[in-house]
C-alpha positions as CSV (number, residue, x, y, z in Angstrom):
1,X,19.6,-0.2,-14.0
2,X,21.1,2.8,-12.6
3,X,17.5,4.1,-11.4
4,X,17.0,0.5,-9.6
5,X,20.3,0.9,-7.9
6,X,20.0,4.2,-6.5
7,X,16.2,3.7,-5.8
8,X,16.9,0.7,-3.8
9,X,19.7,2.1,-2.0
10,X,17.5,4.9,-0.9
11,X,14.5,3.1,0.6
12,X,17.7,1.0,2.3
13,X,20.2,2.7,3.6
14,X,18.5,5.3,6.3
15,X,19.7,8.3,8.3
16,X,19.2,10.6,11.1
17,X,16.0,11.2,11.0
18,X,14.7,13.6,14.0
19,X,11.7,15.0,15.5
20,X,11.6,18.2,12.7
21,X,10.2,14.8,10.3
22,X,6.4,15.6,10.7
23,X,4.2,15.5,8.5
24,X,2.7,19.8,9.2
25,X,6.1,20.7,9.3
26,X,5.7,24.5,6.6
27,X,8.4,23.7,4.4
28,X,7.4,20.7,2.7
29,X,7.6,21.6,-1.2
30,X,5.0,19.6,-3.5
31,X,7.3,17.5,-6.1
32,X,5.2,15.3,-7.5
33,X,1.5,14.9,-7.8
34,X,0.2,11.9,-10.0
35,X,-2.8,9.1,-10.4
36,X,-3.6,10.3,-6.7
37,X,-0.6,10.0,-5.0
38,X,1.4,13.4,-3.8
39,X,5.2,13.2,-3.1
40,X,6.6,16.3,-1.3
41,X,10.4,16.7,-0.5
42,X,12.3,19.5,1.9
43,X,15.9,19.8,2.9
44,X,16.5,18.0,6.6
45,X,18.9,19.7,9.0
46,X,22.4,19.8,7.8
47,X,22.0,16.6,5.5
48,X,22.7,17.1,1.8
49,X,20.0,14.2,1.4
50,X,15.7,15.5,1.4
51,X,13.5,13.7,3.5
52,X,10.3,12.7,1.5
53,X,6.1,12.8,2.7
54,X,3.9,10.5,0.5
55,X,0.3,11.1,0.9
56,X,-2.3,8.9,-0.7
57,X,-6.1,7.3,-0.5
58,X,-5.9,3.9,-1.0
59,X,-9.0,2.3,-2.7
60,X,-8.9,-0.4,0.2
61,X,-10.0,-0.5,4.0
62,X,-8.2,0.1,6.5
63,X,-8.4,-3.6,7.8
64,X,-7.3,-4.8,4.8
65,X,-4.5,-2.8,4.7
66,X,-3.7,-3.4,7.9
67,X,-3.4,-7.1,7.5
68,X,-0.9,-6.4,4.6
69,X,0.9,-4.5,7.3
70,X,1.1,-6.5,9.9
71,X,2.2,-9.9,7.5
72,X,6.2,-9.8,7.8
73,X,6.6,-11.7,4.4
74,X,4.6,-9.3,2.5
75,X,7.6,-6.7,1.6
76,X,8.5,-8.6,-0.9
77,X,4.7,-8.1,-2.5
78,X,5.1,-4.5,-2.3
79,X,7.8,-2.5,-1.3
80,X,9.8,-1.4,-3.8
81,X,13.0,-3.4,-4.4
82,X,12.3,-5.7,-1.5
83,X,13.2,-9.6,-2.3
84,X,12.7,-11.6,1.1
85,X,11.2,-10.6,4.6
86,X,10.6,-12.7,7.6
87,X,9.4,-11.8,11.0
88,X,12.5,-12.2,13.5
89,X,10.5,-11.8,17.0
90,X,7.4,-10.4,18.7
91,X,7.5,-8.7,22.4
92,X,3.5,-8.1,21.1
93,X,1.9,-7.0,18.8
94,X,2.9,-3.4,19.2
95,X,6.7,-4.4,19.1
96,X,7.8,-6.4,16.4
97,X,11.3,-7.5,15.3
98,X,11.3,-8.1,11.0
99,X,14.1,-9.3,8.9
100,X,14.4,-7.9,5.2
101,X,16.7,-8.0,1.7
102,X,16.8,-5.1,-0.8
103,X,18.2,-6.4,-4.3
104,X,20.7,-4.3,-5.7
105,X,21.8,-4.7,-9.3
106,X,25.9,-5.8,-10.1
107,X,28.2,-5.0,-8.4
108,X,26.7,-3.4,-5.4
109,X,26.1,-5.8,-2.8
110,X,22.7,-6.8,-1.9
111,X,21.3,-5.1,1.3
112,X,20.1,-6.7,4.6
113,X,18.7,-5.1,7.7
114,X,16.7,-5.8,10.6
115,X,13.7,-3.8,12.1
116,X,12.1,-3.1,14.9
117,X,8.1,-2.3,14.2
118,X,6.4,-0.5,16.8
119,X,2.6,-0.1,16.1
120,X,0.1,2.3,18.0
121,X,-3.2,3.9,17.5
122,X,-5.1,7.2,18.3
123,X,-8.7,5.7,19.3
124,X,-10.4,9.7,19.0
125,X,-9.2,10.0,15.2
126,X,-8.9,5.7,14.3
127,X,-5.5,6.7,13.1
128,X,-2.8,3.5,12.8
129,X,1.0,4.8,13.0
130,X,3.9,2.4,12.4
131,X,7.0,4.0,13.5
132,X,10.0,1.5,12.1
133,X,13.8,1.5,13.1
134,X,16.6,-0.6,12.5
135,X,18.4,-2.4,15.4
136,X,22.4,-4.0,15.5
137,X,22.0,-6.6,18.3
138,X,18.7,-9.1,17.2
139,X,20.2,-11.2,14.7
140,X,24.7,-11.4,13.6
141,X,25.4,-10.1,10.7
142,X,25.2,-12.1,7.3
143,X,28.5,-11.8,4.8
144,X,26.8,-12.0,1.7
145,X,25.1,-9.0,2.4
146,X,25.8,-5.2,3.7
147,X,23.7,-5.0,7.2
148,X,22.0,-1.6,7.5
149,X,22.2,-0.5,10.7
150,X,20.7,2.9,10.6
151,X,16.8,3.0,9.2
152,X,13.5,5.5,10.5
153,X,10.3,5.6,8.6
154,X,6.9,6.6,9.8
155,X,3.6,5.3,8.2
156,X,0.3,6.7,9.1
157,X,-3.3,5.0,8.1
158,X,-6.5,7.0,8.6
159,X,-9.6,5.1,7.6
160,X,-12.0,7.3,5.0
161,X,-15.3,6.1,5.1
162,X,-15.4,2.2,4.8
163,X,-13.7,1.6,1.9
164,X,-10.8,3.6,1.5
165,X,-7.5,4.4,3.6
166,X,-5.7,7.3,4.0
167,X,-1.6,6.9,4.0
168,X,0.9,9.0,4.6
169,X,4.9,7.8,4.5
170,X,7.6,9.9,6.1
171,X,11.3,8.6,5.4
172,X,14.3,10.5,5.3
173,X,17.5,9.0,3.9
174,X,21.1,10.0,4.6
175,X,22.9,7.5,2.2
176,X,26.4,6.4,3.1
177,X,29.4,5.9,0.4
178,X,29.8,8.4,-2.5
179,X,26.3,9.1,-3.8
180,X,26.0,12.7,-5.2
181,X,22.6,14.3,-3.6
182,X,21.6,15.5,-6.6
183,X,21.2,11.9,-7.9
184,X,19.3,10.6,-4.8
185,X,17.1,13.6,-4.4
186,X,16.2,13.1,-7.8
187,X,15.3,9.8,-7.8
188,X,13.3,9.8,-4.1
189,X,9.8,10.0,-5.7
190,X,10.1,6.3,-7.5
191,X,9.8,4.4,-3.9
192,X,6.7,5.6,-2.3
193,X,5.4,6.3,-5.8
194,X,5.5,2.4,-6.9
195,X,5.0,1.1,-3.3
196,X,1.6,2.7,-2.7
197,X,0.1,1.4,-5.8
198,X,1.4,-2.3,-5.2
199,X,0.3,-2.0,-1.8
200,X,-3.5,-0.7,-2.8
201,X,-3.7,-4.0,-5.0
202,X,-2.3,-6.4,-2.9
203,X,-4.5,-5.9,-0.3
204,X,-7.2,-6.6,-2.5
205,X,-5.9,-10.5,-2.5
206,X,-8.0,-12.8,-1.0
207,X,-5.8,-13.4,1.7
208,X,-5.6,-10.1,3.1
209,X,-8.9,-9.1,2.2
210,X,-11.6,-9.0,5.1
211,X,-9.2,-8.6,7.7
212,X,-9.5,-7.7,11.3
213,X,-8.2,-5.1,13.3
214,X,-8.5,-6.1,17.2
215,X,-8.9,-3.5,20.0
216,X,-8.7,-3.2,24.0
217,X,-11.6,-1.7,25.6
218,X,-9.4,1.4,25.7
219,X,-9.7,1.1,21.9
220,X,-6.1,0.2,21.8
221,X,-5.0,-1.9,18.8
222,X,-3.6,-5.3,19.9
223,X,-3.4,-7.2,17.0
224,X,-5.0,-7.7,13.6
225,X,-6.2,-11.2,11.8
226,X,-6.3,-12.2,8.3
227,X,-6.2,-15.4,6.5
228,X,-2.3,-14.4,5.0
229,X,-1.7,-14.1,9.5
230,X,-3.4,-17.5,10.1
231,X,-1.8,-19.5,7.6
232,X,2.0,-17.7,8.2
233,X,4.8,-19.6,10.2
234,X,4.4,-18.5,14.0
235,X,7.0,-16.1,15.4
236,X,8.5,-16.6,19.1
């Protein structure tokens, strides 16, 4: 129970993350390296919290993983801790509003927060980034749940030949309340860890499988299709 709690409240409750997060910064320090996925961890600023790079090759394409992406209910199918997720609002494609809920366990109160996706490609390299914030003024505050209000996490897909996907996950976390860093820091490798291999086999499901990523004729990405995308609830 403990490890849920303080794993959930990680992946949750963000912080301050700058432009020092990148993923050649020198002082990343390898953590964790197991069944293919490497975790690395290094201090961040003046936080007492580390920020974490997960890198990974994902026995899925790139389209497919895309579609699981781009599907605002499919959090809940692999993110770690993540019980309910809606999209809120689209400006386009490449600006996306998303409603979530993290369960945490008795008594902590259950987690809400509200994101804003923006999604961009490099057409030279076919690299996918997702850089993802939270925002205070696109939906009030609900009372049966904390509202996050401060969240920054950067995903990067590279395709590998046709079959496979590259992924790396930059997050750091500056928990509020009283949370020792020694506990949190501990415990940072569980989330990407158990979130990568959910979301490799998810998007083997039918419905995300043989999906589509669509391009401008500058090779900009404008929007990806999938049978999960078709059959979902429109978003204004």
């Amino acid at each position: 129970m403990r490890s849920t709690l303080f794993t959930s409240l990680f992946l949750m409750v963000a912080g301050q993350a700058s432009a020092e997060l990148t993923s050649d910064a020198a002082d990343w320090h390898l953590d964790f390296d197991k069944e293919g996925i490497k975790i690395f961890t290094k201090s961040q600023g003046d936080s007492d919290y580390h920020a974490f790079k997960a890198e990974a090759t994902l026995n899925a394409p790139i389209q497919d993983i895309m579609a699981v992406m781009a599907t605002p209910g499919s959090c809940v199918e692999w993110v770690h801790g993540c019980i309910e997720s809606w999209g809120l609002k689209e400006e386009s494609f490449n600006k996306r509003y998303a409603y979530s809920v993290n369960d945490l366990p008795w008594p902590v109160q259950d987690r809400d927060y509200v994101i804003e996706i923006s999604t961009s490609n490099d057409p030279a390299t076919q690299t996918i980034f997702m850089d993802i914030v939270a925002v205070e003024d696109q939906l009030p505050p609900k009372s049966q749940y904390v509202r996050v209000t401060r969240q920054e996490t950067h995903y990067q897909f590279s395709p590998v030949g046709e079959n496979q996907t590259r992924m790396v996950w930059l997050q750091h976390t500056d928990p509020t309340g009283a949370l020792p860093s020694w506990l949190v820091n501990a415990l940072i490798v569980d989330i990407p860890f158990k979130s990568m291999k959910a979301l490799e086999n998810v998007a083997k499901d039918p419905k995300y499988a043989n999906g589509q990523i669509i391009y401008n004729a500058a090779g900009l990405i404008t929007g990806v299709k999938s049978k999960a995308l078709a059959d979902a609830t429109p978003v204004n």
